[in-house]
C-alpha positions as CSV (number, residue, x, y, z in Angstrom):
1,X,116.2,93.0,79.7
2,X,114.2,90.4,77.5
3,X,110.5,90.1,78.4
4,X,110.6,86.8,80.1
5,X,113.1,88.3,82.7
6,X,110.7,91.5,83.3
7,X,108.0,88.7,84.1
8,X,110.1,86.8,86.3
9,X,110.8,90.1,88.2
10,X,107.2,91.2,88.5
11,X,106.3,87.7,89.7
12,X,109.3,87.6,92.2
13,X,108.3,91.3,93.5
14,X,104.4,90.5,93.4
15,X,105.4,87.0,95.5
16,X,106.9,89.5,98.0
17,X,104.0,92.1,98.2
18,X,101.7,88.9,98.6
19,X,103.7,87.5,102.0
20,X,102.8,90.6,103.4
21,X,100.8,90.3,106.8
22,X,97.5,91.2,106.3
23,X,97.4,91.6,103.2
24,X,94.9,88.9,100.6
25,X,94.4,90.6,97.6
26,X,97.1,92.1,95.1
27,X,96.8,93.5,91.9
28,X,99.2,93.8,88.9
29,X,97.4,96.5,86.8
30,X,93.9,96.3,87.0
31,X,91.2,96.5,84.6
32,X,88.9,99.2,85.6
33,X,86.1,97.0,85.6
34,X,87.4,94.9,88.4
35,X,86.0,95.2,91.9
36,X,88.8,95.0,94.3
37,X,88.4,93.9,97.6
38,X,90.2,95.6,100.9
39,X,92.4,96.1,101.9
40,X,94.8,95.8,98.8
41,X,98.0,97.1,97.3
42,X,98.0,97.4,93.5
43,X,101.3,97.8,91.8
44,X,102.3,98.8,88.0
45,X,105.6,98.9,86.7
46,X,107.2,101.8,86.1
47,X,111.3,102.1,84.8
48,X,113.7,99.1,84.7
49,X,117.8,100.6,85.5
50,X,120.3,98.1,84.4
51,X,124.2,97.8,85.9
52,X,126.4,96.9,83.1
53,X,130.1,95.6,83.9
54,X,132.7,93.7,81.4
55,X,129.5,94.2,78.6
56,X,127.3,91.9,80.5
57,X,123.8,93.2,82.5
58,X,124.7,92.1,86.1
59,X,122.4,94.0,88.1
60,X,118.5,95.3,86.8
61,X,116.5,97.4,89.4
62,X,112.6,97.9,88.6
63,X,110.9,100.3,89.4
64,X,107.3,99.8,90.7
65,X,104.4,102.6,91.9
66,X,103.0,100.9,94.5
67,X,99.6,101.5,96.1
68,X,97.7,100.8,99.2
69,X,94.4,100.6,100.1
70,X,92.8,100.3,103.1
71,X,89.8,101.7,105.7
72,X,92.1,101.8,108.2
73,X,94.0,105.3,108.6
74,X,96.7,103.8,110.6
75,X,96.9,100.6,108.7
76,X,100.0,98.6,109.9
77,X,100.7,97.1,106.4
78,X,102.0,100.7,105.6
79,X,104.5,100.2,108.0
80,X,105.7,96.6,106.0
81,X,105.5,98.1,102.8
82,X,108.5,100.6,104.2
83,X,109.8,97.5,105.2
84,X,110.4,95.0,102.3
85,X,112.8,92.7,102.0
86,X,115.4,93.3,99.0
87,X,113.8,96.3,98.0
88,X,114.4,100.3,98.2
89,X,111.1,101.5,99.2
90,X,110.1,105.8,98.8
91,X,107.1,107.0,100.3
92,X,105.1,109.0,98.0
93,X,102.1,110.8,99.1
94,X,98.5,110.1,101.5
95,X,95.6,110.6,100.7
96,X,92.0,109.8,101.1
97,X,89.1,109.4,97.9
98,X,85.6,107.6,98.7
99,X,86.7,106.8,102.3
100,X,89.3,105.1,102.0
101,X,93.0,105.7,102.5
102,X,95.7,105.6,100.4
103,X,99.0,105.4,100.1
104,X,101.9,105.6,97.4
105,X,105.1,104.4,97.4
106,X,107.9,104.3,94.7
107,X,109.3,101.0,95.3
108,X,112.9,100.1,94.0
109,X,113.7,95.9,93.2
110,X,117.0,94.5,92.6
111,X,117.7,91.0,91.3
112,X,120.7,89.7,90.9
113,X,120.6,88.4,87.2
114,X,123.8,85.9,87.3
């Protein structure tokens, strides 16, 4: 997969996190110096799987870690997240750190590349 189709990807899947309801602020791998503001859902990619057939790439699935964060314990964007459109979506763990909740998803995302 060349580098401008792993960009195109990430921007089509970050596009998607972004229509979430509720949601304002998203994050593509953050510099640790960056004040974030909540709630927000940070993402970072993680593996790319490619379906080959007749030697051609017809099918790459990304693999993001996906995180939420959020004061509210029973945020309803967790329930969207499980939710997305075109995408495979694993729940990962919960947790909370400095008062706020988390959660983690492993998040699957196909695009059809002809």
């Amino acid at each position: 997969m060349s580098p401008t189709m792993v960009r195109d990807q990430r921007e089509s899947f970050h596009n998607i996190l972004m229509s979430i309801d509720g949601v304002k602020h998203v994050y593509f791998q953050p510099p640790q110096s960056k004040e974030l503001k909540y709630p927000c859902i940070i993402y970072n990619m993680d593996s790319i799987d490619s379906k080959h057939a007749d030697n051609k790439r017809y099918l790459s699935s990304v693999k993001f870690s996906v995180m939420l964060i959020d004061f509210d314990p029973e945020s309803e964007i967790q329930k969207s997240i499980l939710d997305l459109q075109g995408c495979t979506v694993d729940f990962n763990r919960f947790f909370t750190s400095d008062n706020l909740n988390h959660w983690t998803y492993d998040v699957y995302y196909s695009k059809q590349m002809w």
